[in-house]
C-alpha positions as CSV (number, residue, x, y, z in Angstrom):
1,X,-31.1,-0.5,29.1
2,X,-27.8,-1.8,30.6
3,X,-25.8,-3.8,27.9
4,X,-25.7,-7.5,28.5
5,X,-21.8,-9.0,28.3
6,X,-23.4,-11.4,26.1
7,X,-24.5,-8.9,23.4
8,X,-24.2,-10.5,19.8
9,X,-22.1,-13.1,21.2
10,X,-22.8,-17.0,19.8
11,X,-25.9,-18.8,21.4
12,X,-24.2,-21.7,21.5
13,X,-22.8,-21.9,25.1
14,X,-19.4,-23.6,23.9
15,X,-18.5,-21.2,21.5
16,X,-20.1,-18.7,23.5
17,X,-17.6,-19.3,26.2
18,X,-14.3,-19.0,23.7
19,X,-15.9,-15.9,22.5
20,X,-16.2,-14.2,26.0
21,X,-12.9,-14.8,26.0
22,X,-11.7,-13.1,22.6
23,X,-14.0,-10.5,23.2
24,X,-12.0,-9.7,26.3
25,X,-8.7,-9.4,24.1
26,X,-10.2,-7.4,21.9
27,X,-12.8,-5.2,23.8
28,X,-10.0,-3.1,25.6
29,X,-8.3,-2.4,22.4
30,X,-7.4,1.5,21.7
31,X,-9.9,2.1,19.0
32,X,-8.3,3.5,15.8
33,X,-11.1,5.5,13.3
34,X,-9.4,5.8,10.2
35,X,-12.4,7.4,8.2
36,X,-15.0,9.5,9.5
37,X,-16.8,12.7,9.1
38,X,-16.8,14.2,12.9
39,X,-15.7,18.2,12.6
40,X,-12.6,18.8,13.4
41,X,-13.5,21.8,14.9
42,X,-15.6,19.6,17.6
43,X,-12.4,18.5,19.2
44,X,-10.1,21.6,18.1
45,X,-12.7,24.5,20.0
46,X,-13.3,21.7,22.0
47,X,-16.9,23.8,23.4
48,X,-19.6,22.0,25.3
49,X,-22.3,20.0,23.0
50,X,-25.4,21.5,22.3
51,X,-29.1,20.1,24.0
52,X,-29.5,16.2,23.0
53,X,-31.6,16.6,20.0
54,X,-29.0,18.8,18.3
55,X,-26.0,16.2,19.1
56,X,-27.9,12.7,18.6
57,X,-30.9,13.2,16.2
58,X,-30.3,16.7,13.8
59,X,-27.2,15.5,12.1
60,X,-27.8,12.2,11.6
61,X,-29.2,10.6,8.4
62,X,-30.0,7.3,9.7
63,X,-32.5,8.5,12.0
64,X,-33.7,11.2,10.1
65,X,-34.4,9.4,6.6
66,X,-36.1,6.4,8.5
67,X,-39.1,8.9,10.1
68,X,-39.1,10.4,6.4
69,X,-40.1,7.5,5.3
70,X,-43.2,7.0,7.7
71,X,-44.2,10.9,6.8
72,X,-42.0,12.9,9.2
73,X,-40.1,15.6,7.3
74,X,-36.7,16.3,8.2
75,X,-37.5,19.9,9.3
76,X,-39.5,18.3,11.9
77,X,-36.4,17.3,13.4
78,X,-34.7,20.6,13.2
79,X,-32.3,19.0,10.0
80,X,-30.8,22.4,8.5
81,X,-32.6,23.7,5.1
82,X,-31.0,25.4,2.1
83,X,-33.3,26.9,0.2
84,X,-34.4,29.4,3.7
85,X,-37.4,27.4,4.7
86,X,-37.9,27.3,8.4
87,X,-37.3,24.0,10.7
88,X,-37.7,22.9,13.9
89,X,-35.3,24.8,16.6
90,X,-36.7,23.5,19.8
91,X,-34.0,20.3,20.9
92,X,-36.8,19.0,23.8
93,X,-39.5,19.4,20.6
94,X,-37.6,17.3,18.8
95,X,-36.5,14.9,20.7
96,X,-40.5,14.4,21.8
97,X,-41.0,14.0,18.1
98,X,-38.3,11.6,17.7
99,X,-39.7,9.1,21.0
100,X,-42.8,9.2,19.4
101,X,-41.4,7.5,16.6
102,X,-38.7,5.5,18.5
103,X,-41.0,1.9,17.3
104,X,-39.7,2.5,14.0
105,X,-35.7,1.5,14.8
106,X,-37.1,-1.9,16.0
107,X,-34.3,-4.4,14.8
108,X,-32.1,-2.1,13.4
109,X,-28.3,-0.8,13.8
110,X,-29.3,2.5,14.7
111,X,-31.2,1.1,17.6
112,X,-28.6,-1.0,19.1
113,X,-26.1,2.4,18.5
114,X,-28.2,4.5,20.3
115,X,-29.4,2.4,22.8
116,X,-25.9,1.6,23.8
117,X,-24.7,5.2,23.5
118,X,-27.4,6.3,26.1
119,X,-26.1,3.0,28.3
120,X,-22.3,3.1,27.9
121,X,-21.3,7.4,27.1
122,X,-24.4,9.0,29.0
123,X,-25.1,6.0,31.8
124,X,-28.3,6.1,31.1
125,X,-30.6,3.1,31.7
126,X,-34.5,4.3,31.4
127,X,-35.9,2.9,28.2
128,X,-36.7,5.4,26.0
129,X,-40.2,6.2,25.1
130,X,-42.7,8.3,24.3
131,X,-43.5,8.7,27.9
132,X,-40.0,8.6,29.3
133,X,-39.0,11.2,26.4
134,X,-38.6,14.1,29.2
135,X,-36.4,12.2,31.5
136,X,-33.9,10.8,29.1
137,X,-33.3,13.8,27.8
138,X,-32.9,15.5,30.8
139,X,-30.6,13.0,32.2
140,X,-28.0,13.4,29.0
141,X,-28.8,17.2,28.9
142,X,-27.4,17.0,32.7
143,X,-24.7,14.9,31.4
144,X,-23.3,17.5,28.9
145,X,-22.9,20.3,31.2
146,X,-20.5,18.3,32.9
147,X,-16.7,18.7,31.8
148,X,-16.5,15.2,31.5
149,X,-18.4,15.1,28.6
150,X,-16.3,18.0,26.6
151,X,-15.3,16.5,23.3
152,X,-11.8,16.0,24.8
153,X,-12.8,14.6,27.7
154,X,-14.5,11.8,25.8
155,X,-12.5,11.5,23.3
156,X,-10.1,10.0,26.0
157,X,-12.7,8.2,28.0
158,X,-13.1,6.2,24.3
159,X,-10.0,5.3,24.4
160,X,-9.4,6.6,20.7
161,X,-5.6,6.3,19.9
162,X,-6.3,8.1,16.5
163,X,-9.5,9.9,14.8
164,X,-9.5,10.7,10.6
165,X,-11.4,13.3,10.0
166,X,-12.2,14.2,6.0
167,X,-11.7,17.4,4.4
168,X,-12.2,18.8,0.9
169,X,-9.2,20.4,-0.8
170,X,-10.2,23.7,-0.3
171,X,-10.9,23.7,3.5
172,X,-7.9,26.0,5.0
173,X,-7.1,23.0,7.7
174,X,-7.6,25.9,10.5
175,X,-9.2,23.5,12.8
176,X,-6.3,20.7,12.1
177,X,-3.9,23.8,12.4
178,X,-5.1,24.5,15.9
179,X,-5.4,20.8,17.0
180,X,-1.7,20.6,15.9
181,X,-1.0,23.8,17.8
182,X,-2.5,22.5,21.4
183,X,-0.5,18.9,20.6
184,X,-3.5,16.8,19.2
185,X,-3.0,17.2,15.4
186,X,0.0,17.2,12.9
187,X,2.0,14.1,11.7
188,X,1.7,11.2,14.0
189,X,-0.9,13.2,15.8
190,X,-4.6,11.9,17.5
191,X,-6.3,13.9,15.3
192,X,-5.6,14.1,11.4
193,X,-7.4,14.9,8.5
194,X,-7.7,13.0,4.9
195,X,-8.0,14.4,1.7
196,X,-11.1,13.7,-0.1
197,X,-11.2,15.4,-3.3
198,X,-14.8,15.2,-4.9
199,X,-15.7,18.4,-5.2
200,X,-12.7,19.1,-7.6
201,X,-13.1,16.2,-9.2
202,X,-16.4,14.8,-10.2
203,X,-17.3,17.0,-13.3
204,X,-21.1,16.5,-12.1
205,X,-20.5,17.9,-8.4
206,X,-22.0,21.0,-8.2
207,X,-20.0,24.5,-9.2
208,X,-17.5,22.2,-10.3
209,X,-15.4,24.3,-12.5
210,X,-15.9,26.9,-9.5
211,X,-14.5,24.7,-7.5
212,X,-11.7,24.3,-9.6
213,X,-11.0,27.5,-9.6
214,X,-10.7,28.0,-6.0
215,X,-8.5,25.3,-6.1
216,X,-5.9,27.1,-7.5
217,X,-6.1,30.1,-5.2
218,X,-5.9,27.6,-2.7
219,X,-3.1,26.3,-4.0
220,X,-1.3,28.9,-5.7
221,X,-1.3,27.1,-8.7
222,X,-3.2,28.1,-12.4
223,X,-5.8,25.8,-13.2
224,X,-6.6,26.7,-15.7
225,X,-4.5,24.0,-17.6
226,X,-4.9,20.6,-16.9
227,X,-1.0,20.3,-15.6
228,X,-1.4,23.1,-13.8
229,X,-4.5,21.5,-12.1
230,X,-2.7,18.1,-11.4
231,X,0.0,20.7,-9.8
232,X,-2.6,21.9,-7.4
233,X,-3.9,18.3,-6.3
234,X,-0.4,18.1,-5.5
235,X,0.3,20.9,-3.6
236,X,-3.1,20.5,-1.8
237,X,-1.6,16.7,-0.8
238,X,1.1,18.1,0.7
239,X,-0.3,20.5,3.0
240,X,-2.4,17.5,4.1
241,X,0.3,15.0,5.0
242,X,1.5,18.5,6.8
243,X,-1.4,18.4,9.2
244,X,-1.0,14.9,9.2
245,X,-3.9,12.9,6.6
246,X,-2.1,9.3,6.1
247,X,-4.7,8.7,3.6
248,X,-7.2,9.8,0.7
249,X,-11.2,9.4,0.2
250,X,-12.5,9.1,-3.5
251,X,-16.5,8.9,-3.4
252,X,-16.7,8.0,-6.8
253,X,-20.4,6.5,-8.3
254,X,-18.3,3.5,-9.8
255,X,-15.4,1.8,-9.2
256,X,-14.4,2.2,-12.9
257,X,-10.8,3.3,-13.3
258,X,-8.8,4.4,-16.7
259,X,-5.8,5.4,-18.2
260,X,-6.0,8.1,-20.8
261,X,-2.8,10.1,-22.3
262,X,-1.9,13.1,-21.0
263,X,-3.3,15.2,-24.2
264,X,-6.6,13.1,-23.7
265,X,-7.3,14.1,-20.3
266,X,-6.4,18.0,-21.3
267,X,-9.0,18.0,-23.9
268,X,-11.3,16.5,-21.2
269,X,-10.5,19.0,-18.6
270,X,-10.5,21.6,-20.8
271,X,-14.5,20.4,-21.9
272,X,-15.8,20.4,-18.1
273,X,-14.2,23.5,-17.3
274,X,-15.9,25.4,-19.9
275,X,-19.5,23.8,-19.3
276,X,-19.8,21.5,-22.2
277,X,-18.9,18.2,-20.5
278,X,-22.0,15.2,-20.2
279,X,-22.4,12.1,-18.0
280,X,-20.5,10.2,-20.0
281,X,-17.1,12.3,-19.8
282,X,-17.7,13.2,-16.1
283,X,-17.3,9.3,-16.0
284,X,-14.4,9.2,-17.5
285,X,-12.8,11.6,-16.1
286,X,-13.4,10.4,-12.7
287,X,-12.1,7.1,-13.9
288,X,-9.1,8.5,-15.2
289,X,-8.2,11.0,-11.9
290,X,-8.5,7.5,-9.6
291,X,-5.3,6.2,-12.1
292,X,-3.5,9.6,-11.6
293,X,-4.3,9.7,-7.6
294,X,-2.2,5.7,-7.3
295,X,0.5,7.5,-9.0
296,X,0.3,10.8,-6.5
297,X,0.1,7.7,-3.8
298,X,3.2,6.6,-5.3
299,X,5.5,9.9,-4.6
300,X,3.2,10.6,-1.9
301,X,2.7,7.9,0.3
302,X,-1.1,8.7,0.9
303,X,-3.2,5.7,1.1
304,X,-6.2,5.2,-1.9
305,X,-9.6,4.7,0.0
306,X,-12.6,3.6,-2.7
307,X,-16.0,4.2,-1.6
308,X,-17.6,3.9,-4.4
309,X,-21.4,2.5,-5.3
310,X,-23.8,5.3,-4.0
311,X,-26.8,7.2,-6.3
312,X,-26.4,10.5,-4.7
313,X,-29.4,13.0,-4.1
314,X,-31.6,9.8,-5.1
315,X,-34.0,11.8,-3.3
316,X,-34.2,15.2,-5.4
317,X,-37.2,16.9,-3.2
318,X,-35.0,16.4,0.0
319,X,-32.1,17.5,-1.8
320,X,-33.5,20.7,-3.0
321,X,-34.6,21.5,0.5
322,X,-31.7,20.2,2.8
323,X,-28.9,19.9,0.5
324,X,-26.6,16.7,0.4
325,X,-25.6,14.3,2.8
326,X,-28.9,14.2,4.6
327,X,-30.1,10.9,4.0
328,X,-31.1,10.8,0.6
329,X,-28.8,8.5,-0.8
330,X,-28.9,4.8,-2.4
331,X,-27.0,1.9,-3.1
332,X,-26.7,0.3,-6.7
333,X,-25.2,-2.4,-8.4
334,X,-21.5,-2.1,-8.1
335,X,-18.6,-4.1,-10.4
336,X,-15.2,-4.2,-9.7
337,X,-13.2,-7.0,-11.6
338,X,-13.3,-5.3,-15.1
339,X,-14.0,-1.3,-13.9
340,X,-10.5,-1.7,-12.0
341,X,-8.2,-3.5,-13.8
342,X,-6.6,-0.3,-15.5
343,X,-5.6,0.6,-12.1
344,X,-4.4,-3.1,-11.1
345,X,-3.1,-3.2,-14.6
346,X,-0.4,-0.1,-13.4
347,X,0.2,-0.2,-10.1
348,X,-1.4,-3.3,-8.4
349,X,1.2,-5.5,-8.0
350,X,3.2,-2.2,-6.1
351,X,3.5,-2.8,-2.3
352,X,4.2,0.6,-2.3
353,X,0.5,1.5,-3.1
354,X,-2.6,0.8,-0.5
355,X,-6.2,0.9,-1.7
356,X,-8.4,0.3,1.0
357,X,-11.5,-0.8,-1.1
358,X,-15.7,-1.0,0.1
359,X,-18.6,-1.7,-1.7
360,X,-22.2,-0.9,-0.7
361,X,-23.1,-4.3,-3.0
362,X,-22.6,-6.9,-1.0
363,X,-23.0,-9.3,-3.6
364,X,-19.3,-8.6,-4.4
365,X,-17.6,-9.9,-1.6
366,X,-17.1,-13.7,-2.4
367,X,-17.1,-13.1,-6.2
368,X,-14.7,-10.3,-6.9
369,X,-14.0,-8.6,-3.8
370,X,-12.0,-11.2,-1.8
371,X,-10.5,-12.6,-5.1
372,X,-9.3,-9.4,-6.2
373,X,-7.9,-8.5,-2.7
374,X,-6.2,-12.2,-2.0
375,X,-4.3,-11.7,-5.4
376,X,-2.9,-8.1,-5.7
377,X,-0.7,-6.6,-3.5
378,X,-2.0,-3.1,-3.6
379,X,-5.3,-4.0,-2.5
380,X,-7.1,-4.7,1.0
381,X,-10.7,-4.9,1.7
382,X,-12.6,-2.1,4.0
383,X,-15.0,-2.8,6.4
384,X,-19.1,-3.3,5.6
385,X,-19.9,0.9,5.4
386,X,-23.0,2.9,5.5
387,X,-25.7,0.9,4.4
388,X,-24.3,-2.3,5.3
389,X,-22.7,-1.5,9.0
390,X,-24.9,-3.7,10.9
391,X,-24.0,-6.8,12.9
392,X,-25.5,-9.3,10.3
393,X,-23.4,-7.5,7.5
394,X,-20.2,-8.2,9.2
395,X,-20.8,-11.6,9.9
396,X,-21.7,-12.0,6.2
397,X,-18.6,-10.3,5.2
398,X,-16.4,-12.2,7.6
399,X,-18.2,-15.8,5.5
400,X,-17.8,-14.3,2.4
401,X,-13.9,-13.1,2.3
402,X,-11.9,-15.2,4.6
403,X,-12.0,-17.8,2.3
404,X,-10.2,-15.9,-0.5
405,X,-8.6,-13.4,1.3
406,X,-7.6,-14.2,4.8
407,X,-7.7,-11.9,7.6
408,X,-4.9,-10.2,6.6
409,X,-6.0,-8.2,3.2
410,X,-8.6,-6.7,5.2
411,X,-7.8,-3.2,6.8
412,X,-9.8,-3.3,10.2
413,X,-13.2,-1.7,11.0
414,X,-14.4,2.0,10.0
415,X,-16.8,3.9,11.8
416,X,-17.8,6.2,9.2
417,X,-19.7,8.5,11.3
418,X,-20.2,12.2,12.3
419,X,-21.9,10.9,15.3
420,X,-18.8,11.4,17.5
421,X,-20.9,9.9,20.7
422,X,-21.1,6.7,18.6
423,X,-17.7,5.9,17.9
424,X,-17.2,3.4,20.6
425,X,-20.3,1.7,20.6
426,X,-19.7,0.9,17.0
427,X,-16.5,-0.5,17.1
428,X,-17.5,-2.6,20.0
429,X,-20.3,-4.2,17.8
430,X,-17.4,-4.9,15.4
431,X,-15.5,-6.7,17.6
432,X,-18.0,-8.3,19.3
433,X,-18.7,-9.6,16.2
434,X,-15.2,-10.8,14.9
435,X,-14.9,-12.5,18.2
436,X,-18.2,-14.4,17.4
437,X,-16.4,-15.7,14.0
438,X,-13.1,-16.5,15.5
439,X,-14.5,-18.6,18.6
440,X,-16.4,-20.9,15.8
441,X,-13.5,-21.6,13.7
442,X,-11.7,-22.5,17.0
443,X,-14.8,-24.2,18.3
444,X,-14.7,-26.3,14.6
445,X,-11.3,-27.0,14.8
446,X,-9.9,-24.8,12.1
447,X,-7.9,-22.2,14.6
448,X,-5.9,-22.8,17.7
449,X,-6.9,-20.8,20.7
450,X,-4.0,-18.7,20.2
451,X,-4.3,-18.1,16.4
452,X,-7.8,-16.7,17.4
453,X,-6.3,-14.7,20.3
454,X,-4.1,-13.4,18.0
455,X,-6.2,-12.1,15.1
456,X,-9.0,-10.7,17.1
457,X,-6.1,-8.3,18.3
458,X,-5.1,-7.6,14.8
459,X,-8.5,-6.9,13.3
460,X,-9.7,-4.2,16.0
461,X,-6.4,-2.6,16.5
462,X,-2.7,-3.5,15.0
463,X,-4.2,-4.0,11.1
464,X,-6.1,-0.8,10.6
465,X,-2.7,1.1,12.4
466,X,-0.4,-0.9,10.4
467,X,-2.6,-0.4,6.8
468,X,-3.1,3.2,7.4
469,X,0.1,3.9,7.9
470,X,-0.3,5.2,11.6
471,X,2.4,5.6,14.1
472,X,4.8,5.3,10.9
473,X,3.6,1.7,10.2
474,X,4.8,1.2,6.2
């Protein structure tokens, strides 16, 4: 359905009116993605998209887990397996089975995204249904074989002025090389990678001390001491602010951070590498490499992003058939005060050192988020991610953290997505939103029209450049 100019604006027809106007500031804004998952390769091969289903439904997890949980398996939906068992490989099948099930996003994010990438990237009105399933599909599948809809071709229509991709150390950067090549990647480029390190990391990931391993080949560097395997994170984080990552990604369980001595983490290392590490010094090791990643940030200049408060493979059957990041993750209880105060403790007060820091406990935002952020230097608060991007989320968060923290110890909305088609649609809803909030404080009294004007400019587009360093911002 066409998208009303009204959409999650203020009823109230007063403040409604101021934030027509601030949305109109902030609406046209170049959109800067600072963290996502889209492929590099999408944009570097830069090959038509598959048939609808394969590019809106298959890879992602928050439609796929929602018809899990009313019975429909992803292999239904044509969600790659693992383990060899067959799926789905018909897109129009699919995308019937999907329609069927359409009732089920009633209310939700997902909904409005869709809904609104159909509308806005694909111009197309017709409700979906079960008995308009055929049509709208055939209308986007038309759409896509159109060189206006190439993932270049969009990705200028979107107006994106830069796109962060995430990469393990051990991915070659051969798309980012070729995006570089063609004048799209490389330092200051529109495409750059970040350097999210997990997988060489977390003692519990799986084939970690494989992993490891291939990190020195990677690298050039023996691991098989722990200096030689902070040498290698090293190395790896230069070859990523070569093709251009202004940041790095640390998924971590907790937010818990620690300092141990140099011979302490050896002995620790040496444990997981030979198989007889448990939970407990997976934990704190993890704890201890986010301390030694502020210090690489130091020499380094990457920013520190903290995403940390997620139970992965909650759901062990749909792990064991699909594999990880397919929907089968959950939010827990997250604290921050106490688990990062060995970081704050070193480097916090350092203007020299970002840490961009989310939560999926929401809970956290007036207590210790928006403290912690309004009284360290190093710190600024992300966006509402995952679990919480959703138009009431960002409101909340808005309520919660301005009070402690301002506007200005927040670093800007992120998409997190590998739905590339989604990109705009979501940071509209973010701004459509912040607009909302300012136009009530001016509406109260609290801002001037221009103060609003102002910062509604600042949260879609100068803060995120300015905190992620983009363009050279420092």
């Amino acid at each position: 359905m066409p998208t009303s100019p009204d959409l999650l604006l203020p009823t109230d027809p007063g403040v409604r009116a101021i934030a027509r106007e601030l949305y109109a500031l902030a609406g046209p804004q170049p959109i800067i993605s600072p963290h996502g998952h889209v492929d590099p390769a999408l944009l570097a091969e830069d090959q038509p998209f598959p048939d609808p289903a394969r590019l809106l439904i298959v890879p992602d997890h928050y439609l796929t887990r929602m018809l899990l949980s009313q019975g429909v398996p992803p292999a239904e939906l044509g969600v790659p397996s693992v383990d060899g068992s067959p799926v789905e490989t018909d897109g129009r099948t699919i995308w019937r089975r999907f329609a069927a099930h359409w009732h089920l996003f009633r209310g939700t994010p997902s909904r409005l995204w869709l809904e609104r990438t159909f509308s806005e990237v694909f111009g197309v009105d017709t409700a979906l249904t079960p008995d308009t399933a055929d049509a709208v599909y055939d209308e986007v599948a038309a759409r896509l074989a159109e060189p206006e809809y190439r993932p270049r071709a969009l990705f200028e229509r979107f107006r994106i002025e830069v796109l962060a991709t995430t990469e393990s150390p051990l991915d070659d950067l051969a798309a980012h090389a070729k995006l570089a090549a063609d004048g799209w990647g490389g330092p200051g480029g529109r495409v750059v990678t970040t350097f999210r390190p997990d997988n060489v990391v977390d003692m519990e990931f799986d084939g970690w001390a494989d992993n490891v391993a291939r990190l020195g080949e990677v690298a050039g560097v023996d691991t098989g001491t722990y200096t030689g395997y902070l040498d290698a994170l090293r190395a790896r984080r230069a070859a990523f602010v070569a093709a251009g990552a202004t940041s790095s990604d640390h998924g971590h369980p907790t937010a818990r951070t620690l300092a141990l001595t140099a011979d302490e983490a050896a002995m620790l290392y040496d444990r997981g590498r030979r198989g007889l590490a448990d939970a407990a010094d997976a934990e704190t090791f993890r704890a201890h490499m986010l301390v030694e990643f502020a210090r690489m940030s130091l020499d380094d200049g990457l920013v520190l992003q903290l995403h940390p408060g997620a139970v992965r493979n909650h759901n062990r059957r749909l792990y064991a058939r699909h594999g990880r990041d397919v929907g089968g993750d959950v939010p827990h209880a997250t604290e921050y005060v106490h688990a990062l105060a060995p970081l704050l403790d070193a480097y916090g007060n350092d203007p020299r050192l970002r840490v961009v820091l989310y939560t999926l406990d929401e809970y956290t935002f007036t207590r210790e988020l928006a403290p912690l952020a309004g009284g360290y230097a190093a710190l600024y608060l992300g966006a509402p991610w995952w679990f919480l991007d959703s138009p009431e989320v960002l409101r909340r968060f808005r309520e919660a953290v301005t009070e402690s923290a301002g506007f200005y110890n927040t670093a800007g909305f992120v998409d997190d997505t590998r739905a590339f088609c989604s990109i705009p649609v979501r940071h509209d809803v973010a701004r459509r939103i912040d607009a909302g909030f300012l136009a009530r404080l001016v509406a109260e009294h609290r801002l001037t029209e221009d103060e609003a004007a102002e910062t509604v400019v600042d949260l879609a587009y100068r803060l995120p450049k300015k905190v992620f360093r983009f363009g050279g911002s420092a």
